[in-house]
C-alpha atoms as an extended CHARMM CRD file, in Angstrom:
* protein
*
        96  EXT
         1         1  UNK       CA            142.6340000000       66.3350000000       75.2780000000  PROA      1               0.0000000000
         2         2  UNK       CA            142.8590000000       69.4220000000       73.2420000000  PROA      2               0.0000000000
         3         3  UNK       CA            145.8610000000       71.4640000000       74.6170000000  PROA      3               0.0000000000
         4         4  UNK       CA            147.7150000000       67.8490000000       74.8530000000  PROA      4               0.0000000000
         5         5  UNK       CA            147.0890000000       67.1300000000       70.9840000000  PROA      5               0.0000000000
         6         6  UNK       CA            147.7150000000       70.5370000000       70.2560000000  PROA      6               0.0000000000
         7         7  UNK       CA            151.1140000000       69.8460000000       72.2010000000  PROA      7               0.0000000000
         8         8  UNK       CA            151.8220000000       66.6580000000       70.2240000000  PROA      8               0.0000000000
         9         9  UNK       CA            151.4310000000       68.1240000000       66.7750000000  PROA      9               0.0000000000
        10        10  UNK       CA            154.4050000000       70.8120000000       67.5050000000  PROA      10              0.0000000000
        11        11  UNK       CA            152.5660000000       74.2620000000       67.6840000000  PROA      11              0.0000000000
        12        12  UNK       CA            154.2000000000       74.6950000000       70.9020000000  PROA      12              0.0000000000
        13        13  UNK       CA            157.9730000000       75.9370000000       71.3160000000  PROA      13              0.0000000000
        14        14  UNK       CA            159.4080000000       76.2170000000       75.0280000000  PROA      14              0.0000000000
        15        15  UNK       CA            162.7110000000       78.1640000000       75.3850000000  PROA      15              0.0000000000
        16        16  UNK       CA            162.5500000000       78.6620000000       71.5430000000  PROA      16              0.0000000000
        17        17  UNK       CA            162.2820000000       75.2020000000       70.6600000000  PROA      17              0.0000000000
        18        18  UNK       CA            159.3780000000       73.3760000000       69.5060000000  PROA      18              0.0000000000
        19        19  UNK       CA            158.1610000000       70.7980000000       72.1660000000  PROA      19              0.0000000000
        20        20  UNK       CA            155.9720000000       68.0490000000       70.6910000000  PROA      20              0.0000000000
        21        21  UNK       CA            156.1520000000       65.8770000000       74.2050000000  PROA      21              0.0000000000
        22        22  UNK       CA            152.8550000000       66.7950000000       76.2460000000  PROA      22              0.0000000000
        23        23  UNK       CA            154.4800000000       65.4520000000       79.1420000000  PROA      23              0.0000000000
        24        24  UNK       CA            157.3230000000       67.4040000000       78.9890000000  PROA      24              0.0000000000
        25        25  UNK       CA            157.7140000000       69.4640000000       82.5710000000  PROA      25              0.0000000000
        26        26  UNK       CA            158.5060000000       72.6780000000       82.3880000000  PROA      26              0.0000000000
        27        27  UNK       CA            160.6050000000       74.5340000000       84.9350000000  PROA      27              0.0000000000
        28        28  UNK       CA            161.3080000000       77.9760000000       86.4540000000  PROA      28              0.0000000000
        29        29  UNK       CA            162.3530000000       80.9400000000       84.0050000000  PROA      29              0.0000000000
        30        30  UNK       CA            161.5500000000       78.8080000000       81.1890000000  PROA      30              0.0000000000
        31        31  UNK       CA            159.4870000000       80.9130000000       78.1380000000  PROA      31              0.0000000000
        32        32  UNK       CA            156.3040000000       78.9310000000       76.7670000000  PROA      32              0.0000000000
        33        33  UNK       CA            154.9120000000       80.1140000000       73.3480000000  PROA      33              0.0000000000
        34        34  UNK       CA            152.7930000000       79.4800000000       70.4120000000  PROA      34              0.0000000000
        35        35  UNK       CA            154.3570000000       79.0240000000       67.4860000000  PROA      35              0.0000000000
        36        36  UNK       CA            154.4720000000       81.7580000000       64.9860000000  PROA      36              0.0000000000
        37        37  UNK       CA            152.3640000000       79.9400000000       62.0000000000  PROA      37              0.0000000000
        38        38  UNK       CA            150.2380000000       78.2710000000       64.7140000000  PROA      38              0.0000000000
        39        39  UNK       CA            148.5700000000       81.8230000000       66.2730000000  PROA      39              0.0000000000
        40        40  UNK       CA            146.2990000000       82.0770000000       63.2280000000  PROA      40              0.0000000000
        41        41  UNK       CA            144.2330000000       78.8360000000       63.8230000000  PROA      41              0.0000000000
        42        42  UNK       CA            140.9680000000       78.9760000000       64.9530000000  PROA      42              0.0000000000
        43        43  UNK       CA            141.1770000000       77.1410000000       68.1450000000  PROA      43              0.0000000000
        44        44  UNK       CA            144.2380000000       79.7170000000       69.4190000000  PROA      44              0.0000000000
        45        45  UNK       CA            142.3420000000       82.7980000000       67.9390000000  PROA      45              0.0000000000
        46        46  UNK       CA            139.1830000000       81.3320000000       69.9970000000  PROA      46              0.0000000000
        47        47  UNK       CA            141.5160000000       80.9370000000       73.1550000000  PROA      47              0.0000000000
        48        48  UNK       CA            142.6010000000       84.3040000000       73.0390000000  PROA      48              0.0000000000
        49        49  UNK       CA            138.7440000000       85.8920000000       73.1360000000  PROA      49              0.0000000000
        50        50  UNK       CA            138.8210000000       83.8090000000       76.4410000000  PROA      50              0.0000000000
        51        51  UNK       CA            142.1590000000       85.6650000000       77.5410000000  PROA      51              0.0000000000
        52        52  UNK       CA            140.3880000000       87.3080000000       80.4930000000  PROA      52              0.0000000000
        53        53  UNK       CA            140.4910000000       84.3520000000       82.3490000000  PROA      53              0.0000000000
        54        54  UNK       CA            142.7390000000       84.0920000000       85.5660000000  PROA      54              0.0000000000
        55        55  UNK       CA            146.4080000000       83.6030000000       85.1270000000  PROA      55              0.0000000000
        56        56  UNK       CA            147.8700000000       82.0930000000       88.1730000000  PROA      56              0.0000000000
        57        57  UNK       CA            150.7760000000       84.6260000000       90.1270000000  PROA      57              0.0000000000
        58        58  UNK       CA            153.7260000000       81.7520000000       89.0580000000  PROA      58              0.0000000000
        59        59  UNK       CA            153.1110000000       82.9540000000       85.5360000000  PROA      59              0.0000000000
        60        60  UNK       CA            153.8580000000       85.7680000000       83.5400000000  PROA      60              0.0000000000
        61        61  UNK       CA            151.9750000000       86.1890000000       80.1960000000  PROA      61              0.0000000000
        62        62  UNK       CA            151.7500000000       88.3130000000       77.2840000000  PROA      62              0.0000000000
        63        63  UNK       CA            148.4940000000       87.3520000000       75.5940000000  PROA      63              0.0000000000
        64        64  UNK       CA            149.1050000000       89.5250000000       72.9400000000  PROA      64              0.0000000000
        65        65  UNK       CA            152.3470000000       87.9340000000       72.0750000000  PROA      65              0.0000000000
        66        66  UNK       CA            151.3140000000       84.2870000000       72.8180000000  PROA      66              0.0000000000
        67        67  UNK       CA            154.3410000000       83.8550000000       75.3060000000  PROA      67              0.0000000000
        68        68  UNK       CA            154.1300000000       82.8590000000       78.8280000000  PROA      68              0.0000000000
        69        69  UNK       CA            157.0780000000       82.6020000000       81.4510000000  PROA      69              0.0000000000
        70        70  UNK       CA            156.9800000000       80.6890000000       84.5220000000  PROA      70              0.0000000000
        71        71  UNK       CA            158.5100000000       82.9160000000       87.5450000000  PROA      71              0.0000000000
        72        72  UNK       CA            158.5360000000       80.3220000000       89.8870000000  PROA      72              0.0000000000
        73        73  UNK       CA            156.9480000000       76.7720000000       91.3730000000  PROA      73              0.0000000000
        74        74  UNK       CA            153.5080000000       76.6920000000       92.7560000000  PROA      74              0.0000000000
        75        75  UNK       CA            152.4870000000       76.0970000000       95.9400000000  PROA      75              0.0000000000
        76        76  UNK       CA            150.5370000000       73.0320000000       96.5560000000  PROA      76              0.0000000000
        77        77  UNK       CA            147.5420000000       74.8680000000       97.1150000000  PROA      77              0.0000000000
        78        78  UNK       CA            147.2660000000       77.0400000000       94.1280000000  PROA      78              0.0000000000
        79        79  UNK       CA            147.3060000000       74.1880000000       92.3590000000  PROA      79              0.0000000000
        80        80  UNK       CA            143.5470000000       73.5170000000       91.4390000000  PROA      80              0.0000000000
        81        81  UNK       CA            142.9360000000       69.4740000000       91.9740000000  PROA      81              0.0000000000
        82        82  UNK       CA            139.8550000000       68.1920000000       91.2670000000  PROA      82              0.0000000000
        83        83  UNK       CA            139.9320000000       66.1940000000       94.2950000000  PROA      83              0.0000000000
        84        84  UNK       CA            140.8840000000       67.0520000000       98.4310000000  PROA      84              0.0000000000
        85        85  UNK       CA            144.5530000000       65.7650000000       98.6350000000  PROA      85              0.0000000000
        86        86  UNK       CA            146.4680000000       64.5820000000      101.7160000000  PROA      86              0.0000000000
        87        87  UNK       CA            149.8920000000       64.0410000000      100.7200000000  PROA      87              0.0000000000
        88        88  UNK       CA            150.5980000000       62.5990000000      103.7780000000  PROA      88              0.0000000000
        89        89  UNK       CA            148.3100000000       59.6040000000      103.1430000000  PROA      89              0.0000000000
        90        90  UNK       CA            150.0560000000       58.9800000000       99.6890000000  PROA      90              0.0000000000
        91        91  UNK       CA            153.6210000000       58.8950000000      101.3040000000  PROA      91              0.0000000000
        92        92  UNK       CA            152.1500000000       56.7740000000      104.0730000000  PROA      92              0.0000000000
        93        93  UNK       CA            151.4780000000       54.3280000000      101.0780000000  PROA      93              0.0000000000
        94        94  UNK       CA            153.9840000000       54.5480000000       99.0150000000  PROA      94              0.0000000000
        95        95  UNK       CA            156.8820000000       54.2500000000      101.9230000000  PROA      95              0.0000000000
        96        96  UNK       CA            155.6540000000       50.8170000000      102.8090000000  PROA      96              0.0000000000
């Protein structure tokens, strides 16, 4: 709920312009970033303490800089679901 309302009230720029859709999609080679005025608030300066954390191989980051570039589309299984899915099943359904 966070990262989408953070989304929604413009902090985020994508390809050097701010995005305020959280459903916009991003694709490959484009550059995700925080917004310059937005890396001093406390939630982002919070975020970065956590900057350890694992950064999936489709993305490049710069923590420092608040930039991240997406190098190309994941693979369905480094995709972390929080259920087991069988695509197969849905496009069983959804062909009928």
């Amino acid at each position: 709920f966070a990262a989408r309302q953070f989304v929604n009230h413009g902090h985020i720029k994508v390809n050097g312009r701010r995005v305020n859709i959280a459903s916009y999609q991003v694709k490959v080679g484009d550059v995700v970033e925080i917004k310059e005025a937005s890396r001093q608030l406390v939630i982002v300066l919070e975020a970065q303490g956590l900057a350890e954390r694992d950064v999936p191989d489709f993305y490049d980051v710069d923590h420092s800089k608040g930039v991240a570039k997406m190098t190309r589309i994941p693979l369905p299984s480094e995709v972390p679901y929080p259920v087991q899915m069988e695509p197969n099943l849905v496009i069983e359904f959804y062909s009928r």
